[in-house]
C-alpha positions in Angstrom: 0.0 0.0 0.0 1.1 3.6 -1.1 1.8 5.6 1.9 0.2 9.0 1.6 2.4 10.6 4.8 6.3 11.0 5.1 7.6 8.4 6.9 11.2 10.7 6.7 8.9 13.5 8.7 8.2 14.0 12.5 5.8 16.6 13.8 7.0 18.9 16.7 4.6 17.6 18.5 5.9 13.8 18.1 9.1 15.5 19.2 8.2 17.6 21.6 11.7 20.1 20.9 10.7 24.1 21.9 13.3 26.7 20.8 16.8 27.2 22.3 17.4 30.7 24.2 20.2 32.4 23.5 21.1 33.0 27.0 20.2 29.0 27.5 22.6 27.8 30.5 22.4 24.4 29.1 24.5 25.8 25.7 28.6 25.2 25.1 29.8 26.7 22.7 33.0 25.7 23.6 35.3 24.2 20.8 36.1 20.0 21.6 38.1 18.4 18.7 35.7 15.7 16.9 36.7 11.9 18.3 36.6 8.8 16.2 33.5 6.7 16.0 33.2 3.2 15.7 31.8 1.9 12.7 29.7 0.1 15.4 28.1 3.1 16.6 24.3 2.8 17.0 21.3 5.1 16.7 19.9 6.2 19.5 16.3 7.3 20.4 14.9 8.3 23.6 18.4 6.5 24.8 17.6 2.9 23.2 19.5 1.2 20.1 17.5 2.7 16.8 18.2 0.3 13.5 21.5 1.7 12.1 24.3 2.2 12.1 27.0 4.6 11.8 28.8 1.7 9.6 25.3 2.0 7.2 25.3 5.6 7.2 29.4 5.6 6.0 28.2 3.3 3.1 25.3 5.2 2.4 26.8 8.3 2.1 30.4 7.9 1.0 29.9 4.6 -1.7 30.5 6.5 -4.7 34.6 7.1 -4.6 33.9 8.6 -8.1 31.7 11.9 -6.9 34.0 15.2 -7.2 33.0 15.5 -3.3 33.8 12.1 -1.7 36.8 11.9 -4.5 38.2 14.7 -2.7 38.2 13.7 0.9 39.8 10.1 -0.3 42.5 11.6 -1.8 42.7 13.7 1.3 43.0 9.8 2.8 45.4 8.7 0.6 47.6 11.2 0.9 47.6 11.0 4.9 48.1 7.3 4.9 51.5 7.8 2.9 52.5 10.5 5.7 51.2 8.3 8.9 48.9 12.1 9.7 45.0 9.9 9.4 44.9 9.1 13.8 43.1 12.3 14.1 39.2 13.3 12.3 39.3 15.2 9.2 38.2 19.1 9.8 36.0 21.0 7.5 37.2 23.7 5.8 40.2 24.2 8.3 43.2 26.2 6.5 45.4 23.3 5.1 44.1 19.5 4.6 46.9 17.5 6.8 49.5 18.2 9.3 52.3 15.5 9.6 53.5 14.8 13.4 56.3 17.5 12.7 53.7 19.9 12.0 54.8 20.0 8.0 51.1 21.4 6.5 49.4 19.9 3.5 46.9 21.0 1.0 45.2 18.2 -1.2 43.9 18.9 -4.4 42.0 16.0 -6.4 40.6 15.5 -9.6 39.6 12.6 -12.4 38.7 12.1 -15.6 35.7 9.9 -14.8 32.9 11.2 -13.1 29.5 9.9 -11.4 27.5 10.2 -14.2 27.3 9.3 -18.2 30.3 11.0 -20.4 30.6 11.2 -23.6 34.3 11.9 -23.0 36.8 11.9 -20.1 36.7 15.1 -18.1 39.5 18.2 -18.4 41.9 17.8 -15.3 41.8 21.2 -13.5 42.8 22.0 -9.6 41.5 25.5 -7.5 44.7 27.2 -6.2 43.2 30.4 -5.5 44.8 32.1 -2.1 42.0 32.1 0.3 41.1 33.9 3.9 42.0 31.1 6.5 39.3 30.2 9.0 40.9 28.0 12.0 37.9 26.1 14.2 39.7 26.7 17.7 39.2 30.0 17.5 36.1 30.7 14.5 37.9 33.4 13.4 39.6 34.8 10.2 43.2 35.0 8.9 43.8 38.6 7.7 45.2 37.9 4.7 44.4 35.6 1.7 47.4 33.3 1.1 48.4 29.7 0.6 48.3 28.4 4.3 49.7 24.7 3.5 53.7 24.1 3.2 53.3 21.9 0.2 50.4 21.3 -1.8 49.6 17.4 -3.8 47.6 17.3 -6.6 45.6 13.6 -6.6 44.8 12.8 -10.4 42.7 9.6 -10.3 44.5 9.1 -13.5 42.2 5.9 -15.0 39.8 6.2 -18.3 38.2 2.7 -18.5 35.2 3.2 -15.9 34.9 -0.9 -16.2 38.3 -1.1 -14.0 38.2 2.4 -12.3 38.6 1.7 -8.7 39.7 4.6 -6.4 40.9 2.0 -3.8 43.6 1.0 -6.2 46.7 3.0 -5.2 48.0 1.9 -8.5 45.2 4.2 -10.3 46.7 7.2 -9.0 49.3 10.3 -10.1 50.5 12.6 -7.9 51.7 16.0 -8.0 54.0 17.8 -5.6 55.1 21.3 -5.1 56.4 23.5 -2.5 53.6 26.4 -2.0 56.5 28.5 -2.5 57.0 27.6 -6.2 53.1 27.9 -6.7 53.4 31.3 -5.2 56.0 32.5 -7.8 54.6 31.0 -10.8 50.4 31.7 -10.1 50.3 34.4 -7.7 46.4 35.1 -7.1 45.3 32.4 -10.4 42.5 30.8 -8.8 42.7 27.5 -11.3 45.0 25.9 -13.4 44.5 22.9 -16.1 46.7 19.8 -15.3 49.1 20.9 -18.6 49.6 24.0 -17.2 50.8 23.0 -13.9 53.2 21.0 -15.6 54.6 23.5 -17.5 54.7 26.6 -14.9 55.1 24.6 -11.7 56.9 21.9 -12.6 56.1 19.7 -9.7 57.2 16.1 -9.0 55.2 13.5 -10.3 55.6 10.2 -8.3 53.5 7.3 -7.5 51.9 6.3 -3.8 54.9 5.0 -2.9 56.7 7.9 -4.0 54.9 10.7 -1.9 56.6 10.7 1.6 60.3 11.4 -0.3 58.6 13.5 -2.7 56.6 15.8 -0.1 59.6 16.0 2.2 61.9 17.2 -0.9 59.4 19.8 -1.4 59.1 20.7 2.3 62.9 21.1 2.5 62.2 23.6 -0.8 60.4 26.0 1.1 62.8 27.0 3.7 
């Protein structure tokens, strides 16, 4: 039978939530870094086990390795893994992607030429480079300048055509890219993209493999002092 309500839907009454005061004594707005969940984790309603998951809601969610968004934060991953820097939880929008245990930062760029959906050709490679206002969670608050925050930057290109064998778990499936931010500095300025040719040919960064990226990223680190 065809359900005429939304079973996605509560009223306010079902929930029984009134609005938050400002001057609430119950609200922190105190900043506590994010901790690891286990893929374990239940639902929980009215303090009981709900069905699910937070091991459904990862596969749910985060399945499709080829979507620009998801794309992005694995190659965030993969990058991290090479440098031993993935113990902690991944921050949105903080100023720089990774910071190693020395404190060397990192800024991830990814891109592919296959995509979610149908194509009738493989996509133009293309990274954002464009100096931005840092905003740092400890604190919310601003940089005052727009710069490059991260030491070195790694472009991920998820290098495969054939969408039959295109899997982003394959380390093998990958090129990287690596450059001190002070070369990117030099040769862009404030360019906000650049096409994958392009960075070749102004940049010049190292292209390595996974296995490459730890010597490659240190080499550039030791480039920009």
């Amino acid at each position: 039978m065809h359900r005429t309500d939304n079973p996605c839907k509560s009223s306010a009454r079902e929930l029984k939530l009134g609005p938050v005061s400002a001057t609430d004594d119950s609200f922190s707005g105190t900043y506590e870094p994010p901790r690891r969940r286990q893929p374990d984790s239940p639902f929980i309603q009215r303090g009981r086990p709900s069905p699910g998951t937070i091991q459904d809601f990862w596969e749910w969610s985060t399945s499709d390795l080829l979507s620009n968004a998801t794309r992005g934060v694995l190659a965030e991953f993969i990058v991290g893994l090479a440098l031993g820097c993935v113990d902690d939880v991944r921050r949105e929008w903080d100023a720089f992607d990774l910071v190693t245990p020395d404190g060397l930062r990192i800024e991830v760029k990814s891109a592919g030429y296959l995509q979610s959906w149908q194509q009738k050709s493989p996509s133009a490679i293309s990274f954002g480079v464009s100096p931005a206002t840092a905003w740092f969670a400890e604190t919310n608050s601003y940089s005052e300048a727009r710069r490059r925050e991260a030491d070195v930057y790694v472009f991920c290109v998820f290098n495969t055509t054939e969408r039959r064998h295109a899997n982003p778990l394959d380390l093998a499936q990958w090129l990287f890219l690596v450059a001190p931010t002070t070369d990117i500095n030099v040769a862009l300025g404030e360019q906000k993209t650049i096409t994958l040719n392009s960075l070749r040919r102004r940049v010049k960064p190292s292209e390595v493999d996974y296995a490459g990226l730890p010597h490659a990223i240190r080499a550039a680190s030791r480039d920009t002092q």
